[in-house]
Predicted model as a PDB file, atoms N, CA, C, CB and O in Angstrom, pLDDT in the B-factor column:
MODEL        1                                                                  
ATOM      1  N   UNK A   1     159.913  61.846  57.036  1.00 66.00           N  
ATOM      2  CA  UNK A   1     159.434  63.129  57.534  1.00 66.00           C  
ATOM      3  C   UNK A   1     158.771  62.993  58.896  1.00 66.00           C  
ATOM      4  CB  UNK A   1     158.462  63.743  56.546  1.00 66.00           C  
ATOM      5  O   UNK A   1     158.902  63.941  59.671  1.00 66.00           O  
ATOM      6  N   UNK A   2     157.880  61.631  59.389  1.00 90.00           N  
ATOM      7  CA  UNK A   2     157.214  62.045  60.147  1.00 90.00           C  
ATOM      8  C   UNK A   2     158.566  61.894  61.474  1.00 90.00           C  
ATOM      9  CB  UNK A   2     155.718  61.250  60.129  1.00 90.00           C  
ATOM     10  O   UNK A   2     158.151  62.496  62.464  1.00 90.00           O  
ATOM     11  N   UNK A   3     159.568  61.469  61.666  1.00 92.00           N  
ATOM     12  CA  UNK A   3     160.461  61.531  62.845  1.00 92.00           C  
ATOM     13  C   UNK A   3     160.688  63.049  63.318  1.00 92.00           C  
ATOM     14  CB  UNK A   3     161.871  60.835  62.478  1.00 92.00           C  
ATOM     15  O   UNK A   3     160.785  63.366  64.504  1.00 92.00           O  
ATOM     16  N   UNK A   4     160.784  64.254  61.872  1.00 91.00           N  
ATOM     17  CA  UNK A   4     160.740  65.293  62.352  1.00 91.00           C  
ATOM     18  C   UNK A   4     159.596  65.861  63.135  1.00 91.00           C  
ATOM     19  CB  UNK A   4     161.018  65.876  61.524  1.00 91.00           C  
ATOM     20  O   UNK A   4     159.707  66.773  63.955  1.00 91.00           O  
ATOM     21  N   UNK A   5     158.221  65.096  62.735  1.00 90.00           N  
ATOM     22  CA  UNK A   5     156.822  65.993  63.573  1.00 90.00           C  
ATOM     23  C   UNK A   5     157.266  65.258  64.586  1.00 90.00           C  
ATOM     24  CB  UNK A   5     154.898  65.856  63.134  1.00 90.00           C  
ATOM     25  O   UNK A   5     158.265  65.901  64.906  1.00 90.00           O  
ATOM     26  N   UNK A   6     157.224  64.576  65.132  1.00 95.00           N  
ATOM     27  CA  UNK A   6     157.699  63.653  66.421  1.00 95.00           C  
ATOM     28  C   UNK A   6     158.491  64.542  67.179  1.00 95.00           C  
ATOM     29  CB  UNK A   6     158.616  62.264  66.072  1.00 95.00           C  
ATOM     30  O   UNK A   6     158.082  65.186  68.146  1.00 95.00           O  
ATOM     31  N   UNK A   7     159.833  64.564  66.636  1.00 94.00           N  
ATOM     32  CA  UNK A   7     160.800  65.832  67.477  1.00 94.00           C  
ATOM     33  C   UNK A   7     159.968  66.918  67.647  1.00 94.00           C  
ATOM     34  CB  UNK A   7     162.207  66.470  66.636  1.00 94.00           C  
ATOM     35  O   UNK A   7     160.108  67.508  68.718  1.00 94.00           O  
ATOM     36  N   UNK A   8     159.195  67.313  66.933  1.00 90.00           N  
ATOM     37  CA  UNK A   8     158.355  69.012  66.842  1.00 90.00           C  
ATOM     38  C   UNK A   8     157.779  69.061  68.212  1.00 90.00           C  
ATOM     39  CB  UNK A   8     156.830  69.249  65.503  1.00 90.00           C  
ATOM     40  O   UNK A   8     157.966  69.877  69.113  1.00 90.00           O  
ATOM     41  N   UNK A   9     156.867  67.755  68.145  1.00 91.00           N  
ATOM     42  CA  UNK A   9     155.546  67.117  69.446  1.00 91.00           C  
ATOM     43  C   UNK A   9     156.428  67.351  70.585  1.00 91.00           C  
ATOM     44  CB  UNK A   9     154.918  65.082  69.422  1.00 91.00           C  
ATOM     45  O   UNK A   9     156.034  68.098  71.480  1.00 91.00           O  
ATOM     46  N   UNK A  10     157.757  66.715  70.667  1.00 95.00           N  
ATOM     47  CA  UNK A  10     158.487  65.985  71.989  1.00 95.00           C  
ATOM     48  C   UNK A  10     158.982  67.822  72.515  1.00 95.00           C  
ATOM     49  CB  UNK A  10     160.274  64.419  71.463  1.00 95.00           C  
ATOM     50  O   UNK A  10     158.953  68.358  73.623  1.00 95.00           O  
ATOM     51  N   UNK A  11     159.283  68.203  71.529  1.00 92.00           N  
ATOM     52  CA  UNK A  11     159.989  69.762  71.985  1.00 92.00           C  
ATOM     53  C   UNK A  11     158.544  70.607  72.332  1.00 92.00           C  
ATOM     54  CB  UNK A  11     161.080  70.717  70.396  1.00 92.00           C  
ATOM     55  O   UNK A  11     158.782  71.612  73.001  1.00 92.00           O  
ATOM     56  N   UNK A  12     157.599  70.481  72.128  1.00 89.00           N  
ATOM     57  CA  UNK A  12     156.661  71.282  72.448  1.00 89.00           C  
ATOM     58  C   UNK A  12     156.147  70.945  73.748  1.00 89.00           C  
ATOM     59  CB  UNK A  12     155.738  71.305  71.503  1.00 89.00           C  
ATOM     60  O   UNK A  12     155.792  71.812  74.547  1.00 89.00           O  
ATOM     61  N   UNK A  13     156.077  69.261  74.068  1.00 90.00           N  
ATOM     62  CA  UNK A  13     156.119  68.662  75.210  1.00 90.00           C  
ATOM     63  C   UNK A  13     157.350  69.035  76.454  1.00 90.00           C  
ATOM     64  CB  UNK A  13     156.161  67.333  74.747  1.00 90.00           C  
ATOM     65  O   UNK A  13     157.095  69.129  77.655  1.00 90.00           O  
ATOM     66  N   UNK A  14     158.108  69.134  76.106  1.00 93.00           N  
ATOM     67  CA  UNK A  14     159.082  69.432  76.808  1.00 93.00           C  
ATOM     68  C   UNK A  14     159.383  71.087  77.088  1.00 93.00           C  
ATOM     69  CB  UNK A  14     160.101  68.742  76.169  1.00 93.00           C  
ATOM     70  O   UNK A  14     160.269  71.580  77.785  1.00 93.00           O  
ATOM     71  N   UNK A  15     158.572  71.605  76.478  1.00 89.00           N  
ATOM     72  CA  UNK A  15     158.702  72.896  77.061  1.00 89.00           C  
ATOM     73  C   UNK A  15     157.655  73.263  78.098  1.00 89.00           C  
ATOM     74  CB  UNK A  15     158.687  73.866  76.015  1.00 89.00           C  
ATOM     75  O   UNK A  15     157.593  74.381  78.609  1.00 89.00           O  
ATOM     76  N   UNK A  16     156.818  72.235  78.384  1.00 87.00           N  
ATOM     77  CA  UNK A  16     155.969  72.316  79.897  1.00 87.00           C  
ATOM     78  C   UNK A  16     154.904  73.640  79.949  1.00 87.00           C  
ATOM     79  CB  UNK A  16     157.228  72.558  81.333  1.00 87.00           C  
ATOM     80  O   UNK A  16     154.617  74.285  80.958  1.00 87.00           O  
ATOM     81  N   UNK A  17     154.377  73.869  78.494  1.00 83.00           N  
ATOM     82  CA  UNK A  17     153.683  75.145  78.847  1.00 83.00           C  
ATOM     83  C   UNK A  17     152.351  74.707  79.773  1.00 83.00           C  
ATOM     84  CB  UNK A  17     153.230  76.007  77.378  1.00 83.00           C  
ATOM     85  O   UNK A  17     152.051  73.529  79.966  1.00 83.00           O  
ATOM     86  N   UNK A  18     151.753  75.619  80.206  1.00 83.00           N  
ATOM     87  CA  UNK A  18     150.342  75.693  81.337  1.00 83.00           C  
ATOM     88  C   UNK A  18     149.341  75.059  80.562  1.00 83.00           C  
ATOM     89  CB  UNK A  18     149.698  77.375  81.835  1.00 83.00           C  
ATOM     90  O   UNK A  18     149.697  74.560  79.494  1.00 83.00           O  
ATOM     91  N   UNK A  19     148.039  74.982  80.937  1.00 80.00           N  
ATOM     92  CA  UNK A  19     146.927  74.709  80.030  1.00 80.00           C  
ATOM     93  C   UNK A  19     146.807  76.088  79.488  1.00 80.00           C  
ATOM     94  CB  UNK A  19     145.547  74.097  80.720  1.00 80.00           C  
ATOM     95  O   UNK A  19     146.723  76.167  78.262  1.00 80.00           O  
ATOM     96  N   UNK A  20     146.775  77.581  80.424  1.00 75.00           N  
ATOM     97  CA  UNK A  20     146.516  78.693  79.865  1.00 75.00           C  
ATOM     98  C   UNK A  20     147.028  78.553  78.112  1.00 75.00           C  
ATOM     99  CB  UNK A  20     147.273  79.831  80.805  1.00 75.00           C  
ATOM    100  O   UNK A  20     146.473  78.268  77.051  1.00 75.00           O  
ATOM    101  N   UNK A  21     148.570  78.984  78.616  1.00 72.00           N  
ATOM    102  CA  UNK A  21     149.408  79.165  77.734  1.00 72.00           C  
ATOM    103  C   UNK A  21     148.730  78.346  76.316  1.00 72.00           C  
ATOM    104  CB  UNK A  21     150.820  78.672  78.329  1.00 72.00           C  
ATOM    105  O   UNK A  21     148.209  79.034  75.439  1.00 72.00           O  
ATOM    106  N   UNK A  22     148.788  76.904  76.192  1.00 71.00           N  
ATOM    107  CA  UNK A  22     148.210  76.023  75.052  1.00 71.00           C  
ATOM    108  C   UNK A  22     147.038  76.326  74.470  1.00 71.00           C  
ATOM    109  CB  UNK A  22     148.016  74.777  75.423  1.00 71.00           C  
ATOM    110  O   UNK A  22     146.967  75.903  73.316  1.00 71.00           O  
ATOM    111  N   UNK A  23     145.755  77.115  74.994  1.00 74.00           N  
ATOM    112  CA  UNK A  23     144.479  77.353  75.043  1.00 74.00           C  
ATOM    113  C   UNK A  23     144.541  78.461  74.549  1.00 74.00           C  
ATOM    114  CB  UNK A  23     143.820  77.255  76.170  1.00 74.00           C  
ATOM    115  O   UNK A  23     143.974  78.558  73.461  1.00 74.00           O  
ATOM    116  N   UNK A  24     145.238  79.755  75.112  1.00 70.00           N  
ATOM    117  CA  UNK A  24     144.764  80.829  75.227  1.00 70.00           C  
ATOM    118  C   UNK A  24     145.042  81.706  73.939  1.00 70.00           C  
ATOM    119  CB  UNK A  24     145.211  81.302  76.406  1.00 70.00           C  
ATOM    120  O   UNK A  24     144.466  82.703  73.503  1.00 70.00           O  
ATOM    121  N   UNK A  25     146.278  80.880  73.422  1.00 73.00           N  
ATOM    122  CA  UNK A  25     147.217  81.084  72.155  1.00 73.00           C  
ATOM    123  C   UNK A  25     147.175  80.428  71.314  1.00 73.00           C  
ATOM    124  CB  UNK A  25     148.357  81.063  72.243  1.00 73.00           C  
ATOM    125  O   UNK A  25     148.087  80.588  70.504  1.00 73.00           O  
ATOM    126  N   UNK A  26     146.443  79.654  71.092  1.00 80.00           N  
ATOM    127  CA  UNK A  26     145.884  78.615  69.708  1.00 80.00           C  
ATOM    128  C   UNK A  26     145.426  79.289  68.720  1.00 80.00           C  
ATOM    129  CB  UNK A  26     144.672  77.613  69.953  1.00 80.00           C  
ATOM    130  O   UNK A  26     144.637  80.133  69.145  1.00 80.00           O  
ATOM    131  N   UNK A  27     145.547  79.327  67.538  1.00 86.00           N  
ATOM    132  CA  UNK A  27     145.322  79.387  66.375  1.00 86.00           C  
ATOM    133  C   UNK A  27     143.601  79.046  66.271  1.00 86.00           C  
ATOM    134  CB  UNK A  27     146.360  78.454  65.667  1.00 86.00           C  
ATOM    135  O   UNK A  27     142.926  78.082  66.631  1.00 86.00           O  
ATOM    136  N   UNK A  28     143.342  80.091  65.724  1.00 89.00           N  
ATOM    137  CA  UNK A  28     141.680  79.776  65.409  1.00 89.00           C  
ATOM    138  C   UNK A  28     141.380  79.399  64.319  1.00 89.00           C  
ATOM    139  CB  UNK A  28     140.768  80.801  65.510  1.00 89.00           C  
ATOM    140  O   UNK A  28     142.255  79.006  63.548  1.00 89.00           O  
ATOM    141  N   UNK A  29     140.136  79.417  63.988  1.00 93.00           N  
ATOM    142  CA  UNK A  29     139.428  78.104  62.693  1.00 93.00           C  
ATOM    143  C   UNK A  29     139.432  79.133  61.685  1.00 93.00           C  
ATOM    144  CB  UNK A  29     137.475  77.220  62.923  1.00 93.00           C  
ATOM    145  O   UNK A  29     139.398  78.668  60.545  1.00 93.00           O  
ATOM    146  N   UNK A  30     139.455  80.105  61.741  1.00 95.00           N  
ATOM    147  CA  UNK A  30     139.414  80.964  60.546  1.00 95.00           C  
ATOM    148  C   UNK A  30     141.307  81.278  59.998  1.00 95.00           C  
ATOM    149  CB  UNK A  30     138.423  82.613  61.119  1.00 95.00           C  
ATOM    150  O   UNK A  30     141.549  81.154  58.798  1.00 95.00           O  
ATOM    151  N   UNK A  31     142.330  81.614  60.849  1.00 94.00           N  
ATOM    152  CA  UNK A  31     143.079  81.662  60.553  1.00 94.00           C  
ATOM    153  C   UNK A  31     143.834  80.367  60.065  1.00 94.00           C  
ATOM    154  CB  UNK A  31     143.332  82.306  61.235  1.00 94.00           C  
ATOM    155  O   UNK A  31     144.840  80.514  59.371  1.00 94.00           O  
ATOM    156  N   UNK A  32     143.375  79.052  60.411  1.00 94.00           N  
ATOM    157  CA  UNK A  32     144.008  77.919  59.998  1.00 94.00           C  
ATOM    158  C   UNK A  32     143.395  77.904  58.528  1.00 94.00           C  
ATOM    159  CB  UNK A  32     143.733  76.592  60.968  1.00 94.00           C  
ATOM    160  O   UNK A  32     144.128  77.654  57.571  1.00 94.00           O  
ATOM    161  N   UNK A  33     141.952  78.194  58.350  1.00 96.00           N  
ATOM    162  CA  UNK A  33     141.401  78.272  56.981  1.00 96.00           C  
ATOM    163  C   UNK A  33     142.558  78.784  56.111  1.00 96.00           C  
ATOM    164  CB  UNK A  33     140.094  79.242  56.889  1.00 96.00           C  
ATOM    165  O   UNK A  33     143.117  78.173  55.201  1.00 96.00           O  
ATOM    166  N   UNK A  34     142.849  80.211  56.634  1.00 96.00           N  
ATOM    167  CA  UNK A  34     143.073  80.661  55.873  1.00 96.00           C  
ATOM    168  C   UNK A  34     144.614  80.690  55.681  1.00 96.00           C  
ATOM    169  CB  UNK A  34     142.406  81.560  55.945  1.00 96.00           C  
ATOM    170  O   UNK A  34     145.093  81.461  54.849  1.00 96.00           O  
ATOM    171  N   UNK A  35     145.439  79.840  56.453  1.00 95.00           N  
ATOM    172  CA  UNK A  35     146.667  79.310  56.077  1.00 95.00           C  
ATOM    173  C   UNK A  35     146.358  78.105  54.868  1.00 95.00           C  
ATOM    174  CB  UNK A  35     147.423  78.727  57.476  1.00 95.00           C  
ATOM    175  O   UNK A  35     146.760  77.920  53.719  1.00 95.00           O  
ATOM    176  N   UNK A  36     145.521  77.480  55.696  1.00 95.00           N  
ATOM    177  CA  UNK A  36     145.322  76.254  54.626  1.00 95.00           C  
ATOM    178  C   UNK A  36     145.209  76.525  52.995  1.00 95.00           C  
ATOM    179  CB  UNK A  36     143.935  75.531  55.011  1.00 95.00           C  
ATOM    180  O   UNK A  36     145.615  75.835  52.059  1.00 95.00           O  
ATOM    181  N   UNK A  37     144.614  77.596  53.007  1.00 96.00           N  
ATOM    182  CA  UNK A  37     144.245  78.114  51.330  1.00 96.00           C  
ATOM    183  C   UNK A  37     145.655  78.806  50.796  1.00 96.00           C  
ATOM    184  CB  UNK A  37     142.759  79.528  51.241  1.00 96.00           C  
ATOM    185  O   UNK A  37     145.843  78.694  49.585  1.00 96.00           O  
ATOM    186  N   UNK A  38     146.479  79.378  51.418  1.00 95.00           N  
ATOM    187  CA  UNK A  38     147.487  79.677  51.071  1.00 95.00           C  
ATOM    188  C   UNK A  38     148.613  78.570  50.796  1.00 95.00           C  
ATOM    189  CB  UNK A  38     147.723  80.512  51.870  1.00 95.00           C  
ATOM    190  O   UNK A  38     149.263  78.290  49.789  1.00 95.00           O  
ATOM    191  N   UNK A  39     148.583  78.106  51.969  1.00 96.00           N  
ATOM    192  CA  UNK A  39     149.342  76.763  51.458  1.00 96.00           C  
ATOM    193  C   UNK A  39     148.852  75.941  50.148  1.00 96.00           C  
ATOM    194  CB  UNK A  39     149.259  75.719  52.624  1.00 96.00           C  
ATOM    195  O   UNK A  39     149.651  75.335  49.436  1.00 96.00           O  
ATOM    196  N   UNK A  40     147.544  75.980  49.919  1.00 96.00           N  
ATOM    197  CA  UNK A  40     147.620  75.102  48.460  1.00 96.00           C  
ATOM    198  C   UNK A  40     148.592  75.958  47.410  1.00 96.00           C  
ATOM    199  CB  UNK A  40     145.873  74.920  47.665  1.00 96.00           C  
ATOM    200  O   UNK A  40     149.074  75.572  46.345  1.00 96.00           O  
ATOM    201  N   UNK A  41     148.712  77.206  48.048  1.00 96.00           N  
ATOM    202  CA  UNK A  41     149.795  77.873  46.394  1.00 96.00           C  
ATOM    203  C   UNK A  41     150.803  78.305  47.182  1.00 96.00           C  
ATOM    204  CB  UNK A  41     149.142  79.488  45.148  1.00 96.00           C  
ATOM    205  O   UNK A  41     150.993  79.427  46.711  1.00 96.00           O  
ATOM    206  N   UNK A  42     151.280  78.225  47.724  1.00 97.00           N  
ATOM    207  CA  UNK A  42     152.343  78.695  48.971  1.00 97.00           C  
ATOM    208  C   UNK A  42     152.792  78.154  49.883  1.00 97.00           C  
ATOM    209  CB  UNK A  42     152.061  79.494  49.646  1.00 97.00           C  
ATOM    210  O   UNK A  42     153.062  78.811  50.889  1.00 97.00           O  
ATOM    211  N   UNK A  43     153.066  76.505  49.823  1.00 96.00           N  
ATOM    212  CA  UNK A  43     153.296  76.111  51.450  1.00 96.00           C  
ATOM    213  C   UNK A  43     154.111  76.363  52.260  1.00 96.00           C  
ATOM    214  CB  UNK A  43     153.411  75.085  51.716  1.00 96.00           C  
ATOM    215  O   UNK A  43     153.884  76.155  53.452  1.00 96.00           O  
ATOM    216  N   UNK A  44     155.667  77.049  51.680  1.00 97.00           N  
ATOM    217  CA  UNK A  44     156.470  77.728  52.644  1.00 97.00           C  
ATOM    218  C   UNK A  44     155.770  78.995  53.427  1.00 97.00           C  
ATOM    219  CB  UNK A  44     157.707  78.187  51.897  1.00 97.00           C  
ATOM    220  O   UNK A  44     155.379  79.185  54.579  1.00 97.00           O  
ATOM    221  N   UNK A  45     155.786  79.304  52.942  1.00 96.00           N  
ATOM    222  CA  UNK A  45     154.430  80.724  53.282  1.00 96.00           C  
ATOM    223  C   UNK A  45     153.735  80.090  54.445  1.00 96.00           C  
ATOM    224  CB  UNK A  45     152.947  81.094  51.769  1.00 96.00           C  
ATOM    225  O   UNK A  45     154.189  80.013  55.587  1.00 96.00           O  
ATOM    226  N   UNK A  46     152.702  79.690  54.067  1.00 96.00           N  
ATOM    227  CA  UNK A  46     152.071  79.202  55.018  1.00 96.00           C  
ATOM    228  C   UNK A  46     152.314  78.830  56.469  1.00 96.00           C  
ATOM    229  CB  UNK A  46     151.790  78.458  54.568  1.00 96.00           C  
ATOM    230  O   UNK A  46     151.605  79.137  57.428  1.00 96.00           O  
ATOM    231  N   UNK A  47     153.781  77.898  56.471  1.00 95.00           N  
ATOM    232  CA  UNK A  47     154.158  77.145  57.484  1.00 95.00           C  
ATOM    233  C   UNK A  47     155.156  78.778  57.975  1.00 95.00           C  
ATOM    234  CB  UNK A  47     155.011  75.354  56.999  1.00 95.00           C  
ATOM    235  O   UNK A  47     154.591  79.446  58.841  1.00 95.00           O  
ATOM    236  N   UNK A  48     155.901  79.085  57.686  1.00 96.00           N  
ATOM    237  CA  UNK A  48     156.644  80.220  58.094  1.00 96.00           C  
ATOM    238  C   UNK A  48     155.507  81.933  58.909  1.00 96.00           C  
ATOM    239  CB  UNK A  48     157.551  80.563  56.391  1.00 96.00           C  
ATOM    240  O   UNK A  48     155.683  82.597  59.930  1.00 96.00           O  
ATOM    241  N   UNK A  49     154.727  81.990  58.087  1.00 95.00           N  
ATOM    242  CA  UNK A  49     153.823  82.698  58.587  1.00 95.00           C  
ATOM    243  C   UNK A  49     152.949  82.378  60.032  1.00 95.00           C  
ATOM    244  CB  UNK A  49     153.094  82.766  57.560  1.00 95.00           C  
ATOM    245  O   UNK A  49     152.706  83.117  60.986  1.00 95.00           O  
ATOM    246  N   UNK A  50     152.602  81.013  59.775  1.00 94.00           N  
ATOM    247  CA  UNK A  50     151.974  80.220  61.235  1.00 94.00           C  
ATOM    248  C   UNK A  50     153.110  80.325  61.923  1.00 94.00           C  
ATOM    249  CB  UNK A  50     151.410  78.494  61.206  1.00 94.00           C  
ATOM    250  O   UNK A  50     152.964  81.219  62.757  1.00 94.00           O  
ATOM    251  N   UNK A  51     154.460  79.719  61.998  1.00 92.00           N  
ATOM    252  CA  UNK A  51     155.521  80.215  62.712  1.00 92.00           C  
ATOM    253  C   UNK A  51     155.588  81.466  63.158  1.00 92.00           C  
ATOM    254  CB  UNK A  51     156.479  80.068  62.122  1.00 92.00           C  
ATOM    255  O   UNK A  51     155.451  81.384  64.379  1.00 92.00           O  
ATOM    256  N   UNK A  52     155.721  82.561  62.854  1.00 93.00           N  
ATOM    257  CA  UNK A  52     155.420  83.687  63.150  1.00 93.00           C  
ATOM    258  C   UNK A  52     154.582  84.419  63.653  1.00 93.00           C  
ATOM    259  CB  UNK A  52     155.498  83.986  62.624  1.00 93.00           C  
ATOM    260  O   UNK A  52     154.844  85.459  64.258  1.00 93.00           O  
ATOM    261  N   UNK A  53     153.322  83.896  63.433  1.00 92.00           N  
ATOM    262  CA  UNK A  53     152.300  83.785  64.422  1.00 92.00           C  
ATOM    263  C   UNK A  53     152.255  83.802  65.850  1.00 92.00           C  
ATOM    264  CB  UNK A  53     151.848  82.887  64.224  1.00 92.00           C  
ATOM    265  O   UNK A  53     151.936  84.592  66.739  1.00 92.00           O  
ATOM    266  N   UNK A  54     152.782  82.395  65.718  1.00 88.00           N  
ATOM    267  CA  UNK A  54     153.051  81.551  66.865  1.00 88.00           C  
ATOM    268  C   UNK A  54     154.040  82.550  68.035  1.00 88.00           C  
ATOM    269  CB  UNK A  54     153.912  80.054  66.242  1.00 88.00           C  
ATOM    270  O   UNK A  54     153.848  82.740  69.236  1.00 88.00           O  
ATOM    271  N   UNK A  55     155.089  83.040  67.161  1.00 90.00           N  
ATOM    272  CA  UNK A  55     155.957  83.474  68.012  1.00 90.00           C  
ATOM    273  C   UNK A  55     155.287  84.699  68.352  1.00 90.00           C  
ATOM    274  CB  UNK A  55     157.334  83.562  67.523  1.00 90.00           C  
ATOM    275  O   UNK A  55     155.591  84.994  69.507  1.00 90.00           O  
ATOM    276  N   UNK A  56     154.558  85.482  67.875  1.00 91.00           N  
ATOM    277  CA  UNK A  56     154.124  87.243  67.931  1.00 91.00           C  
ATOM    278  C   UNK A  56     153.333  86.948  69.036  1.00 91.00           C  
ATOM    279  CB  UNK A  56     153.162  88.149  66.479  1.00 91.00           C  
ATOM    280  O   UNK A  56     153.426  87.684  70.019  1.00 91.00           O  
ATOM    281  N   UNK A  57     152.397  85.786  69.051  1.00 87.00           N  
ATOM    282  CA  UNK A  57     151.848  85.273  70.086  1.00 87.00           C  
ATOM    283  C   UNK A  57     151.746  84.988  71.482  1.00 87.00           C  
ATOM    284  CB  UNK A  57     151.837  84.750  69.858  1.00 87.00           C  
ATOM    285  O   UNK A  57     150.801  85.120  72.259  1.00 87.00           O  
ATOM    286  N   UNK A  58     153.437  84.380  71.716  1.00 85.00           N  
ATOM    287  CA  UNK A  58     154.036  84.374  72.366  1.00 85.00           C  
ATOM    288  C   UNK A  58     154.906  85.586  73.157  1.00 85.00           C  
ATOM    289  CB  UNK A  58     154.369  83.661  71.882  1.00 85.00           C  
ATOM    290  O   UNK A  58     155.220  85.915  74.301  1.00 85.00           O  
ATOM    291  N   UNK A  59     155.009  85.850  72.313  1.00 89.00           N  
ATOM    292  CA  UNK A  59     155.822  87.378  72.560  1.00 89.00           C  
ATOM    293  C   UNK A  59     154.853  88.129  73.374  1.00 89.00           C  
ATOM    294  CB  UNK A  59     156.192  88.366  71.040  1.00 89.00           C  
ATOM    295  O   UNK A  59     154.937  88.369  74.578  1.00 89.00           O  
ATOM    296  N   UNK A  60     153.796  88.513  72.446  1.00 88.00           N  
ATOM    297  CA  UNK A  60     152.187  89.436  73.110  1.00 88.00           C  
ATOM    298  C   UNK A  60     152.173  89.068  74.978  1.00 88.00           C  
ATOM    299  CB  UNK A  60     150.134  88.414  72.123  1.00 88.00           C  
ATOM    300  O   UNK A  60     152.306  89.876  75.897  1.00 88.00           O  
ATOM    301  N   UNK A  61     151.931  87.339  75.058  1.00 82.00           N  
ATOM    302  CA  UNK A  61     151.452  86.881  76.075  1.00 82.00           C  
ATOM    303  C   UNK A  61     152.760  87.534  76.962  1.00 82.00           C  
ATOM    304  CB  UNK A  61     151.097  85.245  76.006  1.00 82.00           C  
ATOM    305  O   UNK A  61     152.533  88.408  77.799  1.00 82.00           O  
ATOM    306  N   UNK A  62     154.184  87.023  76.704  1.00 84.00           N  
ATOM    307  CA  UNK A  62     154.805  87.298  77.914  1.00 84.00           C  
ATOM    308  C   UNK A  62     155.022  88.637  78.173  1.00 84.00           C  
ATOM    309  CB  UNK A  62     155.943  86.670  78.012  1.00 84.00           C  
ATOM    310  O   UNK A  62     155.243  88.990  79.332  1.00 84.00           O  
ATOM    311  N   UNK A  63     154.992  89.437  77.265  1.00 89.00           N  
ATOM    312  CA  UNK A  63     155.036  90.635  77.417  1.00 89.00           C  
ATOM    313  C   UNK A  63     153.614  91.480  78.101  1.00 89.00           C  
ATOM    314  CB  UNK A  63     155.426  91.002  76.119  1.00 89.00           C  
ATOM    315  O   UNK A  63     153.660  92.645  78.497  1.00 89.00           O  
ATOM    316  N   UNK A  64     152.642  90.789  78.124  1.00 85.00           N  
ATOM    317  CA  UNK A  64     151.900  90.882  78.774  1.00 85.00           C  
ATOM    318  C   UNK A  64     151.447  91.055  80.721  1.00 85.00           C  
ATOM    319  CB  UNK A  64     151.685  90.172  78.141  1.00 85.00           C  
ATOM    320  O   UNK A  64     150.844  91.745  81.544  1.00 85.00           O  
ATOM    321  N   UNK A  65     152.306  89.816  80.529  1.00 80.00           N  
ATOM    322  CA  UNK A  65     152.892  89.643  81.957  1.00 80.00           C  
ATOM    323  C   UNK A  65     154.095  90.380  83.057  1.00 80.00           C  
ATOM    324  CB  UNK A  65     153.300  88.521  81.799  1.00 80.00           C  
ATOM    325  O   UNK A  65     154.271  89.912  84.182  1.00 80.00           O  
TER     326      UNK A  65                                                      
ENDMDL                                                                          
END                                                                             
């Protein structure tokens, strides 16, 4: 498994985002909580939802711009 987090790291690396971008769009301590608690009974959930996150996130910012 861990060769896949590796690819995850290298593709996130390779997409060259700003410091903004990495900072500004991070996941906070309450929402990781509260993935984390879901994932003990849900871990697809969890990881798919943070995915989604991630992307709405993304989306927000460039659309922002």
């Amino acid at each position: 498994m861990e060769p896949i987090i590796e690819k995850i790291g290298r593709y996130i690396e390779l997409t060259d985002m700003d410091e903004a971008a990495k900072r500004g769009y991070q996941m906070g301590l309450r929402d990781m909580l509260a993935l984390c608690d879901v994932a003990d009974r849900d871990t697809s959930l969890a990881v798919c939802e943070a995915f989604l996150f991630g992307k709405a996130k993304g989306y927000r910012a460039a659309k922002a711009r």
